[in-house]
Every structure is written in structure tokens, then in C-alpha cells.
Backbone as CSV, one residue per row, in Angstrom:
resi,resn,N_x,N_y,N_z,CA_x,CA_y,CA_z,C_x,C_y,C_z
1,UNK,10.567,-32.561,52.958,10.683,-32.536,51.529,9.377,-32.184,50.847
2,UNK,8.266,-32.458,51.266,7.335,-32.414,50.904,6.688,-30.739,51.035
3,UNK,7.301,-30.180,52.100,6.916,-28.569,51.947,7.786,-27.941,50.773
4,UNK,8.970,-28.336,50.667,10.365,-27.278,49.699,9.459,-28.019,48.368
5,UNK,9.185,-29.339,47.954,8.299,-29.520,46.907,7.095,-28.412,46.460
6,UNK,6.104,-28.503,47.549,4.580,-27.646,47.322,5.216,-26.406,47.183
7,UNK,6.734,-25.563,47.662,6.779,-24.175,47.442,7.459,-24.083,45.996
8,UNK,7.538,-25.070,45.680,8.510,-24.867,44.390,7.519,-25.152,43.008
9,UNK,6.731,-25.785,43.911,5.226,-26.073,42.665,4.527,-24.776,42.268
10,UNK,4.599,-24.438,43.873,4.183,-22.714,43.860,4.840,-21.812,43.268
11,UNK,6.155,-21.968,43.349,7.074,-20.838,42.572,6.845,-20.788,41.013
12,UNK,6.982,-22.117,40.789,6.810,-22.406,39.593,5.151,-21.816,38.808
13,UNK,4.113,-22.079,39.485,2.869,-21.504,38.812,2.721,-19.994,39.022
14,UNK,3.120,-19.337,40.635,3.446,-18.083,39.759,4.406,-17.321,38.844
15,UNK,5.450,-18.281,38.452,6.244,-17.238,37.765,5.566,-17.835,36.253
16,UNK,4.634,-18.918,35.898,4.171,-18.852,34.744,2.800,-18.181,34.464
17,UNK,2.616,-17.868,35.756,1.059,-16.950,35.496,1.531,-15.180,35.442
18,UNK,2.857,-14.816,36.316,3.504,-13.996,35.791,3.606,-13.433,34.096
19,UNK,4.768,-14.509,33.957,5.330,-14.478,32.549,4.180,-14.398,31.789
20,UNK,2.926,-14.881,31.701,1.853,-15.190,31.071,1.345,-13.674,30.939
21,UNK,1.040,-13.366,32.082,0.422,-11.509,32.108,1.373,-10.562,31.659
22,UNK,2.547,-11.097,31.928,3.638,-10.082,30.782,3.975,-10.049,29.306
23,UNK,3.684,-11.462,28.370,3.832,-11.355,27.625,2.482,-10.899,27.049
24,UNK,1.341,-11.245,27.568,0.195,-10.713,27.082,0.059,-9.308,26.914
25,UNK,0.544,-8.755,28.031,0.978,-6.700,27.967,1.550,-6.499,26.847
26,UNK,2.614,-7.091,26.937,4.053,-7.134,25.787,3.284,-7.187,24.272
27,UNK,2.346,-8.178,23.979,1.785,-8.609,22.896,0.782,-7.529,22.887
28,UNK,-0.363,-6.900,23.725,-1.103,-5.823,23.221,-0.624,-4.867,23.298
29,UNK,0.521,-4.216,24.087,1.396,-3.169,23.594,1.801,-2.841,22.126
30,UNK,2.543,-3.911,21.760,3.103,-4.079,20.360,1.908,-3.776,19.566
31,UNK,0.669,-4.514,19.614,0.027,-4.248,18.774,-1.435,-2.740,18.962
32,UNK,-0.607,-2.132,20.077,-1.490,-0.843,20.400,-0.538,0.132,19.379
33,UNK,0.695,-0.172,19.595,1.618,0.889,18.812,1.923,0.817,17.652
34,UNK,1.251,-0.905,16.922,1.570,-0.806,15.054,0.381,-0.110,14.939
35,UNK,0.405,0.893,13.619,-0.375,1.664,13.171,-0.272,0.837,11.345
36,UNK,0.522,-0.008,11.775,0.485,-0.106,10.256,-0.803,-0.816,9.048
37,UNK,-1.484,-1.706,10.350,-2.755,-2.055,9.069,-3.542,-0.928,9.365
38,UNK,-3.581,0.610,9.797,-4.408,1.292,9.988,-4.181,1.969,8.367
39,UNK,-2.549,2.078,8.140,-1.941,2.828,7.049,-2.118,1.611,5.742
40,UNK,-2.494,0.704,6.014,-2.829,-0.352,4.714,-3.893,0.131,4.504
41,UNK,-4.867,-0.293,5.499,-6.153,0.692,4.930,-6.500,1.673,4.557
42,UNK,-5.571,2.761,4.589,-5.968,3.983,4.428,-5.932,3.726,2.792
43,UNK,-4.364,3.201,2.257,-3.741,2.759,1.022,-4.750,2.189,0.565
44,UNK,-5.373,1.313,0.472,-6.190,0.160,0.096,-7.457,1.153,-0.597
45,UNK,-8.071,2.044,0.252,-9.136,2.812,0.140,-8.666,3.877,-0.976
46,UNK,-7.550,4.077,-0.428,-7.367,5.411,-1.697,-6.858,4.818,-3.141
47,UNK,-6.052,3.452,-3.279,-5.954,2.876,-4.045,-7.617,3.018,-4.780
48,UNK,-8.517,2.259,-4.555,-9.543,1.502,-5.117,-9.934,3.212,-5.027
49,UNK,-9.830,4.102,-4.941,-10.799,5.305,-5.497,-10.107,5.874,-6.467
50,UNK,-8.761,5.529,-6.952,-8.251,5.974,-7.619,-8.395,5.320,-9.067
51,UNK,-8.387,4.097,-8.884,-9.318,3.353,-9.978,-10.353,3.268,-10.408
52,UNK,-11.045,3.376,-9.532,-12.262,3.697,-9.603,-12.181,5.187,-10.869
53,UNK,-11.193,6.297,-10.534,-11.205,7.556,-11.448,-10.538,6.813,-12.730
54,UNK,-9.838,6.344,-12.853,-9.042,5.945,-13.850,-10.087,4.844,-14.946
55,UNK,-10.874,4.480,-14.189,-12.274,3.941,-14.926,-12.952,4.296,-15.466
56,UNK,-13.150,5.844,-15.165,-14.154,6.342,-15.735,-13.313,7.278,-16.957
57,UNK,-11.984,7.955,-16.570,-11.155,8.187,-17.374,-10.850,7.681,-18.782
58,UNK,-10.809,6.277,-18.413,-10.368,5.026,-19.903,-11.793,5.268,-20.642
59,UNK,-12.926,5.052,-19.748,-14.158,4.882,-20.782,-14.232,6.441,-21.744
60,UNK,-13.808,7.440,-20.992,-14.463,8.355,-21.376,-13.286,8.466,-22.869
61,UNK,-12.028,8.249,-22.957,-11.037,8.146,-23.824,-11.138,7.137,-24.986
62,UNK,-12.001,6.222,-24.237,-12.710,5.207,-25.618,-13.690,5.525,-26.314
63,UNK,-14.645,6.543,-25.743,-15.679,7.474,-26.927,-14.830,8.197,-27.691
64,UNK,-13.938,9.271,-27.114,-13.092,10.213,-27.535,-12.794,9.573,-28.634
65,UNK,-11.991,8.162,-28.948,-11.005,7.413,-29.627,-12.202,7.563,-30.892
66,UNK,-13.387,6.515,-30.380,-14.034,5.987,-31.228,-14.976,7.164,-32.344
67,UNK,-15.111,7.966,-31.207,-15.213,9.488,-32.188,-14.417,10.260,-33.293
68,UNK,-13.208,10.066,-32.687,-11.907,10.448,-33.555,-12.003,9.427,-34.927
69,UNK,-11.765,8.185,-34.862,-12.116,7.400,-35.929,-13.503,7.733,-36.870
70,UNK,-14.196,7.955,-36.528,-15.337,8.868,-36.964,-15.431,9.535,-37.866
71,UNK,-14.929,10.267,-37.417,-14.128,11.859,-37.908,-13.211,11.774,-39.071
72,UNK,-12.586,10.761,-38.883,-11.109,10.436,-40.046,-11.984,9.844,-40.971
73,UNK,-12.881,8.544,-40.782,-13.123,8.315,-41.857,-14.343,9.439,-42.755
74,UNK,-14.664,10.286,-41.954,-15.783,11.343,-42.842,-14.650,12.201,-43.568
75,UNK,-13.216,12.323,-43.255,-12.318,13.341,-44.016,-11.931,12.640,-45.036
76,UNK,-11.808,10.972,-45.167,-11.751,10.295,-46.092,-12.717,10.575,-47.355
77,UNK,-13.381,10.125,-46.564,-14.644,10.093,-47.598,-15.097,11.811,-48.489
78,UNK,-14.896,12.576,-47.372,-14.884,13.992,-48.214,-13.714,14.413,-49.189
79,UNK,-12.571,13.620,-49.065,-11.689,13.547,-49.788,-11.794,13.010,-51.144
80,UNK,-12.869,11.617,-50.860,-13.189,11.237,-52.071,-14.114,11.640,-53.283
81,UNK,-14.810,13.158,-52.340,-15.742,13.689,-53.307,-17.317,13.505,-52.514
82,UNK,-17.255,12.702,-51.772,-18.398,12.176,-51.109,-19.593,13.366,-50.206
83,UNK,-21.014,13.263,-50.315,-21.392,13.947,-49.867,-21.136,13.468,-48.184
84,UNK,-21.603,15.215,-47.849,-21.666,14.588,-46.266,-22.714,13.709,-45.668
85,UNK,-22.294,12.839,-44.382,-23.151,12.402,-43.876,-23.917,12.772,-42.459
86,UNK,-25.148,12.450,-42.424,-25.956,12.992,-41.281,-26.575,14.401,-41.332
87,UNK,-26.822,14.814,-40.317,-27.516,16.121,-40.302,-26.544,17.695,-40.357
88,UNK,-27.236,17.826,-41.022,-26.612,19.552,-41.852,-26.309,20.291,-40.340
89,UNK,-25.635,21.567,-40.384,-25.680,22.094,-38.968,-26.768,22.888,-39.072
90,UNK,-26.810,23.092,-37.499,-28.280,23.686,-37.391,-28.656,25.587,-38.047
91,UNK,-27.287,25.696,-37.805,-28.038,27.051,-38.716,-28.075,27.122,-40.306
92,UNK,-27.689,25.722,-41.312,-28.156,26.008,-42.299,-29.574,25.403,-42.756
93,UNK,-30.303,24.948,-40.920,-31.389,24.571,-41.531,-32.410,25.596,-41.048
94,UNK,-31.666,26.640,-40.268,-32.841,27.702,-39.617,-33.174,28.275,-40.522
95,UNK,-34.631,28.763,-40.440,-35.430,29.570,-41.996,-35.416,30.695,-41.032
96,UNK,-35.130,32.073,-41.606,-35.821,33.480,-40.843,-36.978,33.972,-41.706
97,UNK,-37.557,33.762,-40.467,-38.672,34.487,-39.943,-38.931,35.901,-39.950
98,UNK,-40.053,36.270,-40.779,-40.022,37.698,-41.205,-41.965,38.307,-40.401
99,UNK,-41.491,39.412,-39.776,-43.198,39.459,-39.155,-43.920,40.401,-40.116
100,UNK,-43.074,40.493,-41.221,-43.901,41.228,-42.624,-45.025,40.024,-43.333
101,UNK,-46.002,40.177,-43.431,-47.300,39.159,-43.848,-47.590,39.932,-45.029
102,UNK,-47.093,41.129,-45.572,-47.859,41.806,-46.690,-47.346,40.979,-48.123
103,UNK,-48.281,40.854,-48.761,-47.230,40.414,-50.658,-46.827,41.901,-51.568
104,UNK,-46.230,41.602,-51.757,-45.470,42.141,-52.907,-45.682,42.164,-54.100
């Protein structure tokens, strides 16, 4: 009794050191063939660069805005008769230049 015992002790530890090396295959198999947190990351990365554009997008649409308001209230105000404000454009402040030095 004591031998059919020790072979069955035996049977028993290799078929769990077996099962053990198979499910371990089984388990890095599975996870040799998900690709899928490779494709999260890819998402993740292109996500956050896309915001990243959309950031700079919004800011640049909030000068635009705040310019536009600008603008409306100077048509107001020219509406009201009002002189303009700020600097004249530049060619009604250019003087020409004449290379005649003689008087008249």
C-alpha cells in the first residue's frame, strides 16, 4: 500500500506541475496575441495630441472673438459721430519725400 500511495503522490505532483506549465503557456499566449492595450495606447496618444490642437485652436478663437468685440464697439462709436481711436493708418502718416532741396 505504501508504494500505490508514493505513485499516486507522484501522479498527483506531476499532473499539477503539468497543468501549472500549461496554464502558464495558455496565460502568455493569450496575452502575446491581445494587441489591445497596444491599440489603447496608440488612442490615448493620439487622443491627447488632438487636444492638445484643439487648445491652441480655442485660444486662438478667443483673440479672434475678443477682437471682433473690438471692432463692433469702434462701429458703434463711429456711428455715434465719434472720432477714431488709436493710430491713423500708416500711409496717412507717410510724408513724401522730395530730393528737390531748391526754394521756390
Amino acid at each position: 500500500m505504501e508504494i500505490q500511495d508514493q505513485c499516486l503522490e507522484e501522479e498527483d505532483n506531476i499532473i499539477k506541475i503539468v497543468m501549472k506549465k500549461y496554464l502558464k503557456r495558455l496565460w502568455d499566449a493569450i496575452w502575446d496575441s491581445t494587441d489591445l492595450d497596444e491599440k489603447a495606447e496608440a488612442a490615448l496618444k493620439e487622443a491627447k495630441a488632438r487636444i492638445a490642437e484643439m487648445k491652441k485652436e480655442l485660444a486662438d478663437v478667443k483673440n479672434a472673438a475678443k477682437n471682433t468685440v473690438a471692432q463692433a464697439k469702434d462701429v458703434v462709436d463711429a456711428a455715434k459721430g465719434k472720432k477714431r481711436r488709436g493710430r491713423k493708418p500708416y500711409y496717412k502718416n507717410k510724408k513724401k519725400k522730395t530730393n528737390n532741396k531748391t526754394k521756390k
